[in-house]
C-alpha positions as a Python dict, from the first residue, in 0.01 Angstrom:
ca = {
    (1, 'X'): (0, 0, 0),
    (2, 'X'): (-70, -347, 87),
    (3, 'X'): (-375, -519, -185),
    (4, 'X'): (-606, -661, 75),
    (5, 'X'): (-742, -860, -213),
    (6, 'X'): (-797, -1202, -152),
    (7, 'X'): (-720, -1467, -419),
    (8, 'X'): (-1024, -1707, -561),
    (9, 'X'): (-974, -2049, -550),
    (10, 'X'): (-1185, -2299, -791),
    (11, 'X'): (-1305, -2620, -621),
    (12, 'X'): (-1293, -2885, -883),
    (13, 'X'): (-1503, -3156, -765),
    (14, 'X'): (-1695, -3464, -901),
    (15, 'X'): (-1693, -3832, -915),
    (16, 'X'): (-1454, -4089, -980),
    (17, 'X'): (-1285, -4044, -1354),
    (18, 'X'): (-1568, -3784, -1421),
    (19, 'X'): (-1269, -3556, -1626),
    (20, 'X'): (-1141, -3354, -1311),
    (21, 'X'): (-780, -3348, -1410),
    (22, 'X'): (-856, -3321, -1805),
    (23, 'X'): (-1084, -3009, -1716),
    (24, 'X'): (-828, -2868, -1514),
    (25, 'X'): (-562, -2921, -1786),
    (26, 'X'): (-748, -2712, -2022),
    (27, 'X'): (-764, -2460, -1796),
    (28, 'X'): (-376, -2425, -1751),
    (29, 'X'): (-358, -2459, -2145),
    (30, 'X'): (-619, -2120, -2150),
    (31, 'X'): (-482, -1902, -1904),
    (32, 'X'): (-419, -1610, -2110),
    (33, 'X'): (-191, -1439, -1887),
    (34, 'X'): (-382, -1537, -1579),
    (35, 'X'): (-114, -1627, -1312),
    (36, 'X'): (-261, -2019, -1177),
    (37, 'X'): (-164, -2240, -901),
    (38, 'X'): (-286, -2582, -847),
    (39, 'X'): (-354, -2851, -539),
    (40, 'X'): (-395, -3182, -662),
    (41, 'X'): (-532, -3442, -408),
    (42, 'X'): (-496, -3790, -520),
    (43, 'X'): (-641, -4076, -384),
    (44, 'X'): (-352, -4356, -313),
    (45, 'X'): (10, -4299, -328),
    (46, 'X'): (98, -4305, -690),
    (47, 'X'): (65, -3920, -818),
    (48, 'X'): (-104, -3992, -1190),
    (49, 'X'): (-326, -3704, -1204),
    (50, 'X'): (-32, -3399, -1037),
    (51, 'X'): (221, -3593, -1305),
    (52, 'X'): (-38, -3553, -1574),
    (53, 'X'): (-65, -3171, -1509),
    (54, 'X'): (290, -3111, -1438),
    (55, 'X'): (356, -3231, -1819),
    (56, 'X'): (165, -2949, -1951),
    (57, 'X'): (306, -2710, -1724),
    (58, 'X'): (343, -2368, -1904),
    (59, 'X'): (496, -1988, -1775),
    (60, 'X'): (159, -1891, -1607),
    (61, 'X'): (135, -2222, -1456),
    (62, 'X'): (523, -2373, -1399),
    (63, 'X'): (537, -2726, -1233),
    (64, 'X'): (596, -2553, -908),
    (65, 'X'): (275, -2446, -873),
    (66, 'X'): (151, -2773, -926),
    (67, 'X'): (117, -2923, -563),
    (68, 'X'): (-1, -3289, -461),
    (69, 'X'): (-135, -3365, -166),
    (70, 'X'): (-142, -3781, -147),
    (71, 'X'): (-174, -3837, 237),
    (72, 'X'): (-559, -3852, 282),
    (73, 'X'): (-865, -3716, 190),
    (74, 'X'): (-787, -3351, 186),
    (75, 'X'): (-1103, -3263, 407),
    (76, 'X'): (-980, -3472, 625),
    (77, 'X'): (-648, -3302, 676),
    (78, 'X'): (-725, -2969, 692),
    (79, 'X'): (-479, -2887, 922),
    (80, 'X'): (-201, -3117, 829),
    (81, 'X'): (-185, -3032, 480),
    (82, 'X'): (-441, -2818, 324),
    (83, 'X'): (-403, -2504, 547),
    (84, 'X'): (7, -2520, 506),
    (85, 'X'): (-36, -2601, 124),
    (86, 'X'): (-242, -2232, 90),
    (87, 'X'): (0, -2048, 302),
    (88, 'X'): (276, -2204, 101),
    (89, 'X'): (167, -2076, -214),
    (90, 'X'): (5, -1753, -107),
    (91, 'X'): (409, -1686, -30),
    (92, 'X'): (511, -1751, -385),
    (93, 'X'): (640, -1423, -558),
    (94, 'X'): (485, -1347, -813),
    (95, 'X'): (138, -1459, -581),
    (96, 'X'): (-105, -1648, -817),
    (97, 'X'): (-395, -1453, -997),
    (98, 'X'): (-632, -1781, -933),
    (99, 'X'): (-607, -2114, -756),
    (100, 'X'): (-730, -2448, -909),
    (101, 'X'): (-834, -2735, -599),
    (102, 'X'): (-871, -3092, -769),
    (103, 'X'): (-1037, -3260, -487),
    (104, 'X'): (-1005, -3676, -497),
    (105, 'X'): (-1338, -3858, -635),
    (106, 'X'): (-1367, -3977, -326),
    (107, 'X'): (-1387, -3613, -142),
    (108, 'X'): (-1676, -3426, 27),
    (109, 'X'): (-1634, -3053, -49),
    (110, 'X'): (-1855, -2926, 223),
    (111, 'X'): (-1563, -2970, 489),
    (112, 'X'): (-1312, -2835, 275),
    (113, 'X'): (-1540, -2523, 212),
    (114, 'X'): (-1542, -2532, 559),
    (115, 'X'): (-1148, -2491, 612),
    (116, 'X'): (-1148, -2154, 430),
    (117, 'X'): (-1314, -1993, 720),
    (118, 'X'): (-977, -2080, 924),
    (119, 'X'): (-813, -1713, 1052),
    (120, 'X'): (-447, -1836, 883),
    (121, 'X'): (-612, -1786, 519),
    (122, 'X'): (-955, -1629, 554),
    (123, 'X'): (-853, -1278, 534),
    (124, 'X'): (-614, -1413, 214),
    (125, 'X'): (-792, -1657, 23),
    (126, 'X'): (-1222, -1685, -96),
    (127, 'X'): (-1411, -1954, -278),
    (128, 'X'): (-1517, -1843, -624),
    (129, 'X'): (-1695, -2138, -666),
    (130, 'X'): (-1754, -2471, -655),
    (131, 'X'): (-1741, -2687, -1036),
    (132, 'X'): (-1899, -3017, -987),
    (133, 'X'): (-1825, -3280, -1307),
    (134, 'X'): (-2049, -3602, -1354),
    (135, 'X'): (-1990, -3790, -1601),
    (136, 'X'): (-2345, -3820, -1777),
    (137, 'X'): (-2317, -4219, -1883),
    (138, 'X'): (-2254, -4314, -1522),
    (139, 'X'): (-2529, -4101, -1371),
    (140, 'X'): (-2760, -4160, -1612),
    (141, 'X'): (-2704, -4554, -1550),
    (142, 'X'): (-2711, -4516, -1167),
    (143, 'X'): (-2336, -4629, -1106),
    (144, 'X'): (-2290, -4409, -830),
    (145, 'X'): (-2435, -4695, -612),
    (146, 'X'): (-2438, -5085, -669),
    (147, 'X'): (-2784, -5154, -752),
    (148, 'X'): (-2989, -4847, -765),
    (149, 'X'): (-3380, -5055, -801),
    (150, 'X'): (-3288, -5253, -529),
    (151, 'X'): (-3188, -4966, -319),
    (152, 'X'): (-3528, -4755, -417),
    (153, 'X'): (-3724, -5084, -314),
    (154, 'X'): (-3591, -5121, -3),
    (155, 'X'): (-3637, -4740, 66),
    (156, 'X'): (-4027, -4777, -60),
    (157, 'X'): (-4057, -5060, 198),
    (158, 'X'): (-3938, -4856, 516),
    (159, 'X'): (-3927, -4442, 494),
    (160, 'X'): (-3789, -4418, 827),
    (161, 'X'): (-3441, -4600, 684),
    (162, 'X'): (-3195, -4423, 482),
    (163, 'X'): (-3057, -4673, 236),
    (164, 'X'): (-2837, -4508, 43),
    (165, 'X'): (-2508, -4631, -46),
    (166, 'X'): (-2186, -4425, 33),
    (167, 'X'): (-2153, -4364, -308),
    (168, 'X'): (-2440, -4189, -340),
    (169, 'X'): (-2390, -3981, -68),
    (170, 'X'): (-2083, -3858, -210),
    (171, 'X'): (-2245, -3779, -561),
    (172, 'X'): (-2507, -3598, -394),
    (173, 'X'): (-2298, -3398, -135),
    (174, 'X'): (-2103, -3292, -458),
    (175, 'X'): (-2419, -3150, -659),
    (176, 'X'): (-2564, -2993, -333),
    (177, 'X'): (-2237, -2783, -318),
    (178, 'X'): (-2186, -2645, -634),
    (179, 'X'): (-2258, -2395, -814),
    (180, 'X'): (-2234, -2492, -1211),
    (181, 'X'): (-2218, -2882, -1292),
    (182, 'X'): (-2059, -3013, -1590),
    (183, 'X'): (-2198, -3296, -1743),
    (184, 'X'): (-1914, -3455, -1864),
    (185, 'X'): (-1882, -3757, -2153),
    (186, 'X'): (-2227, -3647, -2315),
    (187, 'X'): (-2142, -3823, -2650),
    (188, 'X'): (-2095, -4156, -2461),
    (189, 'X'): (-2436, -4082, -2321),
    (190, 'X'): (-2617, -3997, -2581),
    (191, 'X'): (-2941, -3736, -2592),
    (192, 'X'): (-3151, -3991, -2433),
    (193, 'X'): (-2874, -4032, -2159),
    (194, 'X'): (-2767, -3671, -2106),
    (195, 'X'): (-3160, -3570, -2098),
    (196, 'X'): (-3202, -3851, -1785),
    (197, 'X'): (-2872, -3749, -1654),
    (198, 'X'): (-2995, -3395, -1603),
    (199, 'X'): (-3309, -3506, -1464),
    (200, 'X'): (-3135, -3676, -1201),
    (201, 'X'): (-2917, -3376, -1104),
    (202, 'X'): (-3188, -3180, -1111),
    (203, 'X'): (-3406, -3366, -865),
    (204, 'X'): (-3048, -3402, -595),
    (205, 'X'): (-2954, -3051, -621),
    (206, 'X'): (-3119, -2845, -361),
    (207, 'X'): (-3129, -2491, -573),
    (208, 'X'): (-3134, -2454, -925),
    (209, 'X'): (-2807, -2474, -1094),
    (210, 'X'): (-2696, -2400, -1411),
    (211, 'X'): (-2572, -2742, -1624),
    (212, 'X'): (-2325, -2750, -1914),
    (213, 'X'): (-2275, -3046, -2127),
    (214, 'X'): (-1849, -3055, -2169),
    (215, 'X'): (-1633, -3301, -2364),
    (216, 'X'): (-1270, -3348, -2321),
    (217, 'X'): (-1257, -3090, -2061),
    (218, 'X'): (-1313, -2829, -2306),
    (219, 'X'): (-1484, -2527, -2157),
    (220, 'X'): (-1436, -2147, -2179),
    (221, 'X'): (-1271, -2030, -1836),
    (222, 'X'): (-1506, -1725, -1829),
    (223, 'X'): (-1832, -1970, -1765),
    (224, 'X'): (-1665, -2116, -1461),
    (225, 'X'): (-1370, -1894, -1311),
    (226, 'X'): (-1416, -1523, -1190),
    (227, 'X'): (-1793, -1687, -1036),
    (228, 'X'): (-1710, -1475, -694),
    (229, 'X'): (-1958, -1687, -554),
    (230, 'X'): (-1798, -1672, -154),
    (231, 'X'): (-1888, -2033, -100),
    (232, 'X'): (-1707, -2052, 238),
    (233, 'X'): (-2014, -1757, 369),
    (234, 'X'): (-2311, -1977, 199),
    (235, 'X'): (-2262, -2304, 378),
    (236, 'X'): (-2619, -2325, 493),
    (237, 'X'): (-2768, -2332, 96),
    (238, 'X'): (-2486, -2625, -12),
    (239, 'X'): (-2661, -2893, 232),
    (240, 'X'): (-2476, -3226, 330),
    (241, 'X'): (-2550, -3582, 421),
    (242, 'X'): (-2275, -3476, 671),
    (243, 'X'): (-2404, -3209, 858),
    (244, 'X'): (-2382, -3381, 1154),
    (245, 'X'): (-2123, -3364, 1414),
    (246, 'X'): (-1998, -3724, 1294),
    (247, 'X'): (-1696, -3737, 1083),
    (248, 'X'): (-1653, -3799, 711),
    (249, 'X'): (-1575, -4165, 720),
    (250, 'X'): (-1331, -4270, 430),
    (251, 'X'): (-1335, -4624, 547),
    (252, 'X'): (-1631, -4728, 316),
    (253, 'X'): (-1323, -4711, 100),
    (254, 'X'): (-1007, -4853, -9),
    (255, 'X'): (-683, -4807, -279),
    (256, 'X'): (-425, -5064, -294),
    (257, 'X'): (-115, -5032, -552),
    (258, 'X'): (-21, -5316, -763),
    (259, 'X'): (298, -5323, -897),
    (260, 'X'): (214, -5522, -1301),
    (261, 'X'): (469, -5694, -1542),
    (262, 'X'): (549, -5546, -1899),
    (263, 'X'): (232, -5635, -2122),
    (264, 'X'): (239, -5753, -2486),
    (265, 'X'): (-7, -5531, -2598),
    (266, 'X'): (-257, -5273, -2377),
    (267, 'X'): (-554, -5470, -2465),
    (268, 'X'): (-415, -5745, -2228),
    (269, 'X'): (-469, -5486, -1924),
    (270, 'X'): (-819, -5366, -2060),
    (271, 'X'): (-921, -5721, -2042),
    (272, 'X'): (-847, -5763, -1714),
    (273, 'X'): (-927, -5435, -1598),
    (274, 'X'): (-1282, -5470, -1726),
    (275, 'X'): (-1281, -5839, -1571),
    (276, 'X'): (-1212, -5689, -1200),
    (277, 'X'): (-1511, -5419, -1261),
    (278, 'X'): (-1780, -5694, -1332),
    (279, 'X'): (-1668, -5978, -1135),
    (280, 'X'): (-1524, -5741, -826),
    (281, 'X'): (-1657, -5401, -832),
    (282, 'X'): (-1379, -5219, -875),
    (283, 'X'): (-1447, -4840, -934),
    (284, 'X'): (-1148, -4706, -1027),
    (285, 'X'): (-789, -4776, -1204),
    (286, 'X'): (-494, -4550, -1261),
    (287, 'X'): (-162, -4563, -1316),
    (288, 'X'): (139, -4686, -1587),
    (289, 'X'): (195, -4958, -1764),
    (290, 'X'): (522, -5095, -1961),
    (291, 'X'): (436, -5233, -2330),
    (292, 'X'): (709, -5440, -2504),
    (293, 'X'): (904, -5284, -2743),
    (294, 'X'): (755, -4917, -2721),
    (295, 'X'): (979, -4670, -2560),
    (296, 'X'): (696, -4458, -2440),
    (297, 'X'): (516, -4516, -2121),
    (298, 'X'): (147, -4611, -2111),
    (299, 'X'): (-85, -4413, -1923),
    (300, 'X'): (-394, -4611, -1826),
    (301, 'X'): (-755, -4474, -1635),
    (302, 'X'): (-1065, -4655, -1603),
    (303, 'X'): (-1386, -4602, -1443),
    (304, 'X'): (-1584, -4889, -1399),
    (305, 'X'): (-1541, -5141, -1705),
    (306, 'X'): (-1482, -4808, -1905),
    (307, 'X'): (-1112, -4808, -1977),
    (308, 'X'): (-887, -4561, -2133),
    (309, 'X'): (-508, -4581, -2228),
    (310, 'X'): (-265, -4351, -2447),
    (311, 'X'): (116, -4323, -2428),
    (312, 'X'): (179, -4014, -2261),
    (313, 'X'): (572, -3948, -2245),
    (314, 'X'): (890, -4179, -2350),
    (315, 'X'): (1032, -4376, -2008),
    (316, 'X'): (1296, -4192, -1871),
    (317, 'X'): (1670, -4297, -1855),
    (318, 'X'): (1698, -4341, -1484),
    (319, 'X'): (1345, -4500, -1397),
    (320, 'X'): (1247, -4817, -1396),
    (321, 'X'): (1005, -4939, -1667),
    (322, 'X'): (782, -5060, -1392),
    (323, 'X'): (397, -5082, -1408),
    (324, 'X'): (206, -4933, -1110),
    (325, 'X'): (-206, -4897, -1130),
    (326, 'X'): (-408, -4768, -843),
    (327, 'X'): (-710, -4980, -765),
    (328, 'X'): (-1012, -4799, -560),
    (329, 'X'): (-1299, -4992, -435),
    (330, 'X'): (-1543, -4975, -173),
    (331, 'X'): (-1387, -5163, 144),
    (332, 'X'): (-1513, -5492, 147),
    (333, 'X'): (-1473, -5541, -249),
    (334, 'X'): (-1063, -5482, -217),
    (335, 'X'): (-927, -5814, -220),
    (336, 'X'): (-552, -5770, -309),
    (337, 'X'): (-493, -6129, -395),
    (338, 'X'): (-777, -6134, -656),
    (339, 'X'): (-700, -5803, -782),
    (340, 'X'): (-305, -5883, -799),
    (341, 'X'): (-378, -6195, -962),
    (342, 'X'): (-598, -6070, -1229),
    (343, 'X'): (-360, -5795, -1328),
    (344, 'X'): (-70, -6049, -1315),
    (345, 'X'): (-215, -6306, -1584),
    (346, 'X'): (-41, -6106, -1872),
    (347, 'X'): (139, -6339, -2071),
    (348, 'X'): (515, -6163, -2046),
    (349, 'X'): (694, -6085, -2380),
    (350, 'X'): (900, -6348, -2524),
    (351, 'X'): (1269, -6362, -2450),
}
């Protein structure tokens, strides 16, 4: 007798470097015999965050499971990639038990929500929910857009003008669809920074939801998986800046990839990494770098001037020791010559 049911799938959205892949690699590390599969979607061509999973890959949760999607916004390619992705894995023997969706930073989950109600997958596949992450420092300073007082002013002076910033739209569209929010990076925060953080969430969401202060991605699956909230039938309570018929315009946008040279030491990149977020706005930085002398390779993400680095795996044999970083910005901020001439001021090892 055929099982007519249908398999939840976990949206995993939130902000730029809010802790979307570190959440979702607990998760794989927690399984406890619960069969997973995974959809990555990466912003920019270099695949940091489905590499980063793959590595911690375990029998519930083997590497091909683990897909990337790196051609666009996924709810922006619905039928190009996201609707073939599902089908491909709902044909995987044995069928996963649950599926993980790590949306980009950059992604507005009220289209993809959207996409489940397509008749390939509808009958085959539900949302059992929607997990937001915000990382409490940056919404408790207002880093979601560029200068939040001037911003409020200008909305004070004129009511009938929406000034928000695109970034703002996206951190709100993320609340307004969720259905449990993790307030990520609380000790960075601190009380007085979680307490406004939650304040803020509270006054964007548009329903009372429940919020759960997380560090290092550390969270028991039974709070947020097994939800059976059916998100795809309770579109009109998860409202959108995007309701309208107008698309979701990833233009405010851009991610170049800059290829770096070996560094000294790491604290040359962090330098210049936190040099490009206060002179240039950058938002976001990801990717590998080559140190001098260490065989492993260094694995380097920063959000705003916030920077982060640890040697994740040795080089291989047959790769190239080549450092690649991802740089995302809003449109008119990318400038590749700056950006590749910051990053290329290392001083190179000596002969």
């Amino acid at each position: 007798m055929t099982d007519l049911k249908k398999v939840p799938v976990t949206v995993v959205t939130g902000f730029l470097g809010s802790g979307k892949t570190t959440l979702i690699r607990h998760l794989i590390e927690t399984t406890e015999g619960r069969r997973l599969a995974v959809i990555v979607n990466e912003f920019g061509d270099v695949g940091v965050d489905g590499e980063i999973l793959k590595s911690c890959a375990i029998p519930d949760c083997p590497a091909e499971n683990i897909v990337e999607l790196a051609n666009g916004c996924i709810c922006c390619t619905v039928a190009d990639d996201f609707i073939p992705t599902i089908e491909a894995l709902m044909a995987l023997d044995p069928l996963p038990d649950h599926i993980l969706i790590e949306t980009s930073g950059l992604a507005l989950p009220k289209p993809l929500l959207k996409a489940f109600d397509w008749p390939a997958i509808r009958s085959r596949v539900t949302v059992d929910g929607v997990i937001a992450l915000a990382d409490a420092e940056a919404v408790a300073a207002g880093r979601f857009a560029p200068n939040v007082a001037a911003v409020d002013a200008e909305r004070l002076a004129d009511d009938s003008i929406d000034h928000e910033t695109p970034l703002s739209e996206v951190f709100e569209d993320q609340i307004s669809c969720a259905d449990i929010i993790l307030l990520t990076k609380p000790d960075l925060a601190g009380s007085e920074g979680v307490a406004k953080a939650k304040e803020i969430i509270a006054a964007e969401a548009p329903r009372p939801l429940p919020v759960i202060e997380v560090a290092e991605g550390v969270v028991d699956p039974r709070v947020i998986l097994g939800l059976e909230a059916a998100a795809e039938d309770d579109l009109e309570a998860r409202p959108s800046h995007h309701d309208t018929p107008h698309d979701h315009d990833h233009e405010d946008f851009e991610s170049i990839v800059v290829n770096i040279p070996e560094l000294v030491e790491p604290a040359q990149l962090v330098r210049a990494i936190e040099g490009l977020a206060n002179d240039h706005n950058i938002l976001r930085v990801k990717g590998y770098a080559s140190v001098a002398g260490k065989p492993m390779r260094l694995l380097v993400q920063a959000v705003g001037a916030r920077v982060r680095h640890q040697y994740d795996r040795p080089w291989k044999s047959d790769e190239a020791r080549q450092g690649r970083l991802v740089v995302i910005a809003e449109h008119d901020d990318i400038r590749r010559d700056v950006i590749e001439a910051a990053l290329a001021t290392q001083p190179t090892p000596a002969e």
